[in-house]
C-alpha positions as CSV (number, residue, x, y, z in Angstrom):
1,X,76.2,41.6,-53.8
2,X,76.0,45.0,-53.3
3,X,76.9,48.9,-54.8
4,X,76.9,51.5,-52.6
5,X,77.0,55.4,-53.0
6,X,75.8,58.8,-51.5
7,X,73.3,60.9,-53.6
8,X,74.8,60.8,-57.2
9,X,78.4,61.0,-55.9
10,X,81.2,58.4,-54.6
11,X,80.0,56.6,-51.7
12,X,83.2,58.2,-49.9
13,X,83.2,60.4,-48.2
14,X,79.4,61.3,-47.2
15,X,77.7,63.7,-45.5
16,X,75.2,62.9,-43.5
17,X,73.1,60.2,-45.5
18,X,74.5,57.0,-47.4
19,X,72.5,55.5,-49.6
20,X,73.4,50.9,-50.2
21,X,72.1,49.4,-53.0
22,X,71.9,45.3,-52.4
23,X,71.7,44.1,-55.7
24,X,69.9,40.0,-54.3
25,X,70.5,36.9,-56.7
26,X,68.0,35.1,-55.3
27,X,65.2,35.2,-52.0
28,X,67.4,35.3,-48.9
29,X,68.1,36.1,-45.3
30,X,69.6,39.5,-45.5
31,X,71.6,41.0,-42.6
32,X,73.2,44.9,-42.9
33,X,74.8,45.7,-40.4
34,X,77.3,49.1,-39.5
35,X,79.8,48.9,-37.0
36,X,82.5,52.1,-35.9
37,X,86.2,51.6,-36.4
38,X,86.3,50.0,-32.6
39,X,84.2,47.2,-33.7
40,X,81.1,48.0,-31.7
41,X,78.2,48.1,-33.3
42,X,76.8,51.1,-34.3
43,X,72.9,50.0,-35.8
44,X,71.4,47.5,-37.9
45,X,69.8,48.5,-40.6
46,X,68.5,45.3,-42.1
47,X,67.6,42.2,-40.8
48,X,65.1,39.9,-42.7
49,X,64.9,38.3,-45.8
50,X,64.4,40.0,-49.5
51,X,62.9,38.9,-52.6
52,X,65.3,39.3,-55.7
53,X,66.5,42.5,-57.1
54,X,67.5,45.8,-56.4
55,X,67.0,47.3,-53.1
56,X,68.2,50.5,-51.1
57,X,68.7,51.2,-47.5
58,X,70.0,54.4,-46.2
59,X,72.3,54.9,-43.4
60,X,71.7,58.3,-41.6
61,X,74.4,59.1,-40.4
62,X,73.4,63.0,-38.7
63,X,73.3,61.2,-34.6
64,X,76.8,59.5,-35.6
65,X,80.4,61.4,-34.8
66,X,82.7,61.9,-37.8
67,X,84.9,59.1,-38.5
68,X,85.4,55.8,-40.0
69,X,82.5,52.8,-40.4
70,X,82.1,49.9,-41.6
71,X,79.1,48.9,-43.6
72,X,78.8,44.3,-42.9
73,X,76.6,42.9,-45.5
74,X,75.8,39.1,-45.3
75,X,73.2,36.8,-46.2
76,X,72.2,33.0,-45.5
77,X,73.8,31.6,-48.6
78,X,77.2,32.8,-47.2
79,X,77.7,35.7,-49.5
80,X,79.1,38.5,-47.5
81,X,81.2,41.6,-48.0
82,X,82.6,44.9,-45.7
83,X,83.1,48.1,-47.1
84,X,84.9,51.6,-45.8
85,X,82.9,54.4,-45.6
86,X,83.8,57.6,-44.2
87,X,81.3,60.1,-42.8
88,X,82.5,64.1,-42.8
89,X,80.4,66.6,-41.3
C-alpha cells in the first residue's frame, strides 16, 4: 500500500520531516494516522478518500519529542499496514 522514506535517505531514522508515499490501487477511503510508542495519538494526517496513484504526505515532525512512532495506514477495502519510524533531533 505504501513506501515510505525521508528526503532521498532511509525512512529511519529522520530528522525533522518524513516524507509517506501511498501508492492507491483503486479510489478509496484513506485514513493515516501517527500514534507515539504509548499508543496515544499523536495527529492525523489523512483522512478522506484518494483517487488512484501515487500520493505523498509529510509528517513534520519539528513540535514532536524524540522517540519512537508509529505511522497506521488503512483504507475501506481493509488494506492496512503500521510501520516504525524513529524521529532524532
Amino acid at each position: 500500500m505504501w513506501n515510505t522514506h525521508a528526503s532521498n535517505t532511509l525512512f529511519n531514522p529522520f530528522n525533522p520531516v518524513l516524507t509517506i508515499d501511498l501508492s492507491i490501487p483503486k479510489e478509496d477511503h484513506t485514513l493515516v494516522k501517527v500514534f507515539n510508542l504509548q499508543g496515544r495519538l499523536v495527529t492525523t494526517l489523512f483522512d478522506g478518500v484518494l483517487a488512484p496513484g501515487r500520493h505523498a504526505l509529510r509528517f513534520d515532525g519539528a513540535a514532536y519529542s524524540s522517540g519512537m512512532y508509529f505511522v497506521h495506514a488503512s483504507s475501506n477495502d481493509g488494506a492496512a499496514s503500521i510501520r516504525k519510524v524513529m524521529l532524532l533531533k
